[in-house]
C-alpha positions as CSV (number, residue, x, y, z in Angstrom):
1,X,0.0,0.0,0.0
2,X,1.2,3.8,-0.8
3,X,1.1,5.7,2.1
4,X,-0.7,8.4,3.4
5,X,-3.3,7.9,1.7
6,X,-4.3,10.1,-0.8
7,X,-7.8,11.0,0.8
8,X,-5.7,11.9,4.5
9,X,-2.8,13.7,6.1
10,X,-0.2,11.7,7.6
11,X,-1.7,12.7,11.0
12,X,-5.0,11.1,10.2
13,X,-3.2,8.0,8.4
14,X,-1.9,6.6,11.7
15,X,-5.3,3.7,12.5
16,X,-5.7,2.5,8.4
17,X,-1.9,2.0,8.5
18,X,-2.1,0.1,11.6
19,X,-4.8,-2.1,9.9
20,X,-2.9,-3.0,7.0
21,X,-1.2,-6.2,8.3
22,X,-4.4,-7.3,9.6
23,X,-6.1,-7.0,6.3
24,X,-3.2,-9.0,4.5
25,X,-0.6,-6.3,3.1
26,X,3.0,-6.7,3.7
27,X,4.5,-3.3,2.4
28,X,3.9,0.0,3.0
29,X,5.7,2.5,0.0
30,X,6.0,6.4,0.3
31,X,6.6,9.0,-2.5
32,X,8.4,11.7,-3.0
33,X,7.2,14.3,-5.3
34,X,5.7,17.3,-3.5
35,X,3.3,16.7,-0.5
36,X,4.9,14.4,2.5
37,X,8.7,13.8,2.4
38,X,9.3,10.0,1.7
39,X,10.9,9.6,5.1
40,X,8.8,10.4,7.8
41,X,5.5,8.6,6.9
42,X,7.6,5.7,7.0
43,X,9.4,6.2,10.3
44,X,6.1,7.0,12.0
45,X,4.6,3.3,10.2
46,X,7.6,1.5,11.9
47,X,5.9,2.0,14.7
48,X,2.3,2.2,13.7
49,X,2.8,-1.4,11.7
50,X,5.5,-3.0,13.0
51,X,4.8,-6.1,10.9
52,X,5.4,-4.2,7.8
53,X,8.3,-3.9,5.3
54,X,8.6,-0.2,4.2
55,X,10.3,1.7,1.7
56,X,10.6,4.1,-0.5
57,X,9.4,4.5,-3.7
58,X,11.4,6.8,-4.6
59,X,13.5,9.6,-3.3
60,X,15.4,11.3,-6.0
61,X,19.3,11.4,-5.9
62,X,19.9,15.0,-6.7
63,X,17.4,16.7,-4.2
64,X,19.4,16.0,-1.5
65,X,23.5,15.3,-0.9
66,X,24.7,11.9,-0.7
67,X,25.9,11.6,2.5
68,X,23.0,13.2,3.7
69,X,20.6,10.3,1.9
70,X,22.9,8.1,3.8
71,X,21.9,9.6,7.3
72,X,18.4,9.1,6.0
73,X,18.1,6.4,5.1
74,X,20.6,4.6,7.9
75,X,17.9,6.3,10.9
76,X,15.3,4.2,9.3
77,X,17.1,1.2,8.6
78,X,17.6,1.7,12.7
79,X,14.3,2.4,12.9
80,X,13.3,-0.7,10.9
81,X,15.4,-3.6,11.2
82,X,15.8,-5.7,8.0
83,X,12.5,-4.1,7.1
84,X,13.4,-0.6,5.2
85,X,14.0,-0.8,1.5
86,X,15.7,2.4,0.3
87,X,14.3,2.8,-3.0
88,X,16.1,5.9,-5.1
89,X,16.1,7.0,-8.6
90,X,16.9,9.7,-11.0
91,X,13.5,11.8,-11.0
92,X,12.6,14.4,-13.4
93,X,13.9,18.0,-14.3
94,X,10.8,19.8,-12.5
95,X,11.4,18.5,-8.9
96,X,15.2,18.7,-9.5
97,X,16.0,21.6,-11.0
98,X,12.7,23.9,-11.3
99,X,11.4,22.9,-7.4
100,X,14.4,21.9,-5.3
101,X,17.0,24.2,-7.3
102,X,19.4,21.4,-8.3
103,X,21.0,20.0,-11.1
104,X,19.5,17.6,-13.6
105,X,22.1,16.3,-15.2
106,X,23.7,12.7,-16.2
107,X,20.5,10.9,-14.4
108,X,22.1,8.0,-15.6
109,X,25.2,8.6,-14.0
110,X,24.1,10.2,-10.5
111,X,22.1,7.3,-9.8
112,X,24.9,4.9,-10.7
113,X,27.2,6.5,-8.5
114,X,24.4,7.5,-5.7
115,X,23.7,3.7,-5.4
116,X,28.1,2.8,-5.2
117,X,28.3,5.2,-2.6
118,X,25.2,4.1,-0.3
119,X,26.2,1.0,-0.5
120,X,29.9,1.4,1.0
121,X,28.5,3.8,3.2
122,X,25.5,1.4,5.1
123,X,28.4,-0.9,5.8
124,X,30.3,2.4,8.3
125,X,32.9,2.5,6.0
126,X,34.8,5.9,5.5
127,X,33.8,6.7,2.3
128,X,36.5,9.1,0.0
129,X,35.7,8.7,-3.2
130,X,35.3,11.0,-6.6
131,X,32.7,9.6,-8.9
132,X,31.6,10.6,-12.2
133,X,28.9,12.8,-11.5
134,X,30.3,13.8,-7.7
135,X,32.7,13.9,-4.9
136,X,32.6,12.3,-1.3
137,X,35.4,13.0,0.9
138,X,35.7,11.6,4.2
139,X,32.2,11.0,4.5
140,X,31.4,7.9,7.2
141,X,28.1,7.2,9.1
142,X,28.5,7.7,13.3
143,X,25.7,5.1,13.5
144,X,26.1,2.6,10.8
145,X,22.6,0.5,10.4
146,X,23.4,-3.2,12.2
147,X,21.8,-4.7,9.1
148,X,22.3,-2.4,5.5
149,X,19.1,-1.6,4.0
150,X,18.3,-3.2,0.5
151,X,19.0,-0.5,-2.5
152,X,16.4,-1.1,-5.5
153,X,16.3,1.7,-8.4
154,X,13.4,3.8,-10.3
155,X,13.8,2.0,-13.6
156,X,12.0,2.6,-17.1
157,X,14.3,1.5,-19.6
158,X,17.1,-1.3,-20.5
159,X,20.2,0.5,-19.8
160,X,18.7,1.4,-16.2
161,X,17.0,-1.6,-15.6
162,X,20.5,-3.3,-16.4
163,X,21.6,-1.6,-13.6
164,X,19.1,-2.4,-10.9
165,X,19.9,-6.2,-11.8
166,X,23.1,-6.1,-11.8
167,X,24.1,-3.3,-8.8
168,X,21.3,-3.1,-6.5
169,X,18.5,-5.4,-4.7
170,X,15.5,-4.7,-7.2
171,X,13.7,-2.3,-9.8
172,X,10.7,0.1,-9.5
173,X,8.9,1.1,-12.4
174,X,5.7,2.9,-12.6
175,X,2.1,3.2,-15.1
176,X,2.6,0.5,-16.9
177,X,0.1,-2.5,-18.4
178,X,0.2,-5.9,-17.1
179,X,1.3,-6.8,-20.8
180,X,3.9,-4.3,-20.2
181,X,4.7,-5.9,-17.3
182,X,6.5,-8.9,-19.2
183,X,8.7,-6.5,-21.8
184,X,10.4,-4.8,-18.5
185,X,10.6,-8.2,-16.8
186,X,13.0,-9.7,-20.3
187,X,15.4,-6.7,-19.3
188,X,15.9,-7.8,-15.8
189,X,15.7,-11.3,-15.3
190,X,13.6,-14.1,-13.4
191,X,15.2,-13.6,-10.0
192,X,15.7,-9.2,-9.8
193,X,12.4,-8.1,-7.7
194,X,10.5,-6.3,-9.8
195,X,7.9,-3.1,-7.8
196,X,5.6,-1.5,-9.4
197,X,3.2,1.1,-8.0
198,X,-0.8,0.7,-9.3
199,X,-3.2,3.6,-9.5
200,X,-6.7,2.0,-8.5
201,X,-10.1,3.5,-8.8
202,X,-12.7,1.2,-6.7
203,X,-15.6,2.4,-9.3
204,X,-17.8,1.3,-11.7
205,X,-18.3,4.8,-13.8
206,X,-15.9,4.5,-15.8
207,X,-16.3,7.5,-17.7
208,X,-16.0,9.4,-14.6
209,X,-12.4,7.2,-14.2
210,X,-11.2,8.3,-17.4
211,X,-11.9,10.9,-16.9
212,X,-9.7,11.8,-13.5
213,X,-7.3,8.8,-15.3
214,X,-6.4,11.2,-18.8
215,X,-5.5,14.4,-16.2
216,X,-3.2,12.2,-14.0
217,X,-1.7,10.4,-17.4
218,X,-1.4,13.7,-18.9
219,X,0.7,15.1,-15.8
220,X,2.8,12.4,-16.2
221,X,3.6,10.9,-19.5
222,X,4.1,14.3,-20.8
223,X,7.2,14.2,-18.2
224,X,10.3,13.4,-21.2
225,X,11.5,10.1,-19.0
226,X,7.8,8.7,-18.9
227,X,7.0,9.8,-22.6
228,X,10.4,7.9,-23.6
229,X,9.0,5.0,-21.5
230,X,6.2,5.0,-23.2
231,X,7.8,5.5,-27.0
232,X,9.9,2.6,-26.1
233,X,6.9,0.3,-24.7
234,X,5.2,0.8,-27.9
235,X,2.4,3.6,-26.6
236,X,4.4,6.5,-29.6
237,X,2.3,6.3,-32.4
238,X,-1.1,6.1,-29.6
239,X,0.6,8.8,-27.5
240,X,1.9,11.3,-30.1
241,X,-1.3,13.7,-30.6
242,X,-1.6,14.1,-26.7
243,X,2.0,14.8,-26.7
244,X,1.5,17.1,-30.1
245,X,-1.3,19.0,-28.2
246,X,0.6,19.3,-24.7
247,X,3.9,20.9,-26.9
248,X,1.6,23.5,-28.6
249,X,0.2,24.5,-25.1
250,X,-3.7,22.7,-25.9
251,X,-4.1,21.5,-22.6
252,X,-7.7,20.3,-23.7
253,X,-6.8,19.1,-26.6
254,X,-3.7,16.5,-25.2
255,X,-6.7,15.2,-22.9
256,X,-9.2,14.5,-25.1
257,X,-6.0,13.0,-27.0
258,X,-5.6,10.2,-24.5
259,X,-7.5,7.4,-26.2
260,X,-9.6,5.1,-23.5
261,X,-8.1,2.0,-23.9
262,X,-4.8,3.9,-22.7
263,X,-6.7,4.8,-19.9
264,X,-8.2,1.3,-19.4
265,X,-4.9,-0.4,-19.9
266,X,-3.1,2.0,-17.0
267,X,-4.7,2.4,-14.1
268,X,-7.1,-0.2,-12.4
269,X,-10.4,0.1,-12.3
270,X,-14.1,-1.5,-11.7
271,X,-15.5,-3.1,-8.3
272,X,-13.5,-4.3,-5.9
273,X,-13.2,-8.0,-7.3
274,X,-12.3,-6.4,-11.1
275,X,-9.6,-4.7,-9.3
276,X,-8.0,-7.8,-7.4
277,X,-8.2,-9.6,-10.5
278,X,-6.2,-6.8,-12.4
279,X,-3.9,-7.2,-10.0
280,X,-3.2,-10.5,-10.1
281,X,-2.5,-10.1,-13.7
282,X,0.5,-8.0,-13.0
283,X,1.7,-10.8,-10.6
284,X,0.8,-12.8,-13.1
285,X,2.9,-11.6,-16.0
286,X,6.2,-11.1,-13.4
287,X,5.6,-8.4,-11.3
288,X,7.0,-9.2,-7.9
289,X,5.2,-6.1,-5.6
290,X,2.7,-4.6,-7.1
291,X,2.2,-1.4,-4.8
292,X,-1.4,-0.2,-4.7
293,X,-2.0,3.4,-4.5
294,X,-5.9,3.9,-4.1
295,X,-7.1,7.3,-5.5
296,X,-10.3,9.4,-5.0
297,X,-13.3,9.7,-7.7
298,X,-14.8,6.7,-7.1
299,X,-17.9,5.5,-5.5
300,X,-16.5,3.4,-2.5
301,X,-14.6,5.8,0.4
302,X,-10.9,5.2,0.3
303,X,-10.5,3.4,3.7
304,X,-13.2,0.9,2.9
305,X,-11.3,0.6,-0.5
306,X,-8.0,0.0,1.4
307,X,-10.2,-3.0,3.0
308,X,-12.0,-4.1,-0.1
309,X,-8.8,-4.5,-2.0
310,X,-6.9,-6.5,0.7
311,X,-5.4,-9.6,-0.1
312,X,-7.2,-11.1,2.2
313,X,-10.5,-9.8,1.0
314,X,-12.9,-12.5,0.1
């Protein structure tokens, strides 16, 4: 589960959160883009749900220094025994550069080397090191996590996905199809674990869903890494007149653009038991966590969504 939830602050989170074991979730994922920090709803859930593995899904690696990621994400690893997965990733140009007034360049690179040097540094090494895309000197942790947290990367293409199976502990990717599930599964093996988190509307209007679904895919996968994703999962031709209308500043126009079956094929929707069996069809295809992130427009309340979704559910 993605939490908060989208329908609450992280103040009014604290009782579904605690529920979420009980219901039959094992993970709880934050983001990082611009409402809650990705650290703090998870140090408060370490206590909340103790039964839970938490991570994050993802913190970018050019909003904040390396050594200070490492302080990060060593407090929850402290916080969370063997339970915190430190999930980080390249981002985009608008949080980087045009909301947190850093640099996005080689995104390629600065993950790369972000994910060498957390990985010397969880183990209380001194670190001094000059990397392609930056330079550590002397940097060591006072309070070294007993047990390293597992690195896995934000991941949309080969030459990254590469990377997360070959460097780190696993891949996150992000709107994609269950068929799509299986082309970004060749690039990484049988074994890498493969998260993924899934937009879900409990509701059967869907015109009302496609509705809310084309403004959210609109924000996104005009975003050049996503629209790349996209162009290389085969969406280009389909996706080219939203992207036409979104360049030429038609904001209406790139909506009505987004053809349903885009819609349909991207985020989960119908009743309750629809959306459990979407889900399964992500597992299906070789996605190992599928990461549900319920969102608000539909029919049945959020919370009792949470519930109705559940593995556990009947």
């Amino acid at each position: 589960m993605t939490i908060p939830l989208y329908d609450r602050s992280l103040a009014e989170s604290r009782e579904l959160v605690a529920e979420l074991s009980d219901l039959g979730y094992t993970d709880a994922w934050s983001a990082e883009v611009s409402g809650n920090d990705g650290f703090v709803p998870l140090a408060l859930a370490a206590e909340w749900a103790p039964e839970l593995r938490l991570g994050t899904a993802i913190v970018p690696v050019s909003t904040r220094g390396p050594g200070l990621l490492a302080m990060s994400a060593a407090t929850l690893a402290d916080l969370a025994p063997e339970r915190f997965v430190l999930g980080i990733g390249a981002s985009s140009p608008a949080i980087v550069e045009r909301w947190n007034a850093g640099e996005f360049t080689k995104p390629y690179g600065r993950t790369r080397d972000t994910l060498r040097f957390l990985k010397r540094a969880m183990t209380g090494e001194k670190v001094t090191e000059r990397y392609e895309t930056f330079e550590v000197k002397g940097f060591r942790l006072d309070r070294a996590p007993k047990v390293p947290p597992k690195i896995v990367l934000a991941a949309l293409r080969p030459r990254m996905l590469h990377l997360a199976a070959e460097e780190s502990d696993g891949a996150i990717t992000n709107w994609l199809s269950p068929q799509d599930v299986r082309q970004v599964r060749a690039e990484i093996g049988p074994e890498t674990e493969l998260i993924a988190r899934l937009f879900v509307c409990v509701s059967e209007d869907a015109e009302k869903v496609r509705e809310l679904g084309r403004r959210m895919l609109a924000a996104y996968l005009t975003v050049p890494v996503y629209a790349a994703f996209h162009e290389w999962l085969g969406r280009g031709e389909v996706l080219r007149p939203m992207w036409d209308a979104w360049a030429a500043g038609d904001r209406r126009a790139a909506l009505k653009a987004i053809p349903d079956e885009v819609v349909d094929e991207l985020i989960v929707h119908g009743d309750a038991a629809t959306c459990r069996a979407r889900v399964r069809e992500y597992v299906a295809n070789g996605l190992t966590t599928p990461v549900l992130a319920p969102i608000p427009g539909g029919e049945v309340p959020i919370p009792q969504a949470v519930r109705d979704l559940a593995p556990g559910a009947p």
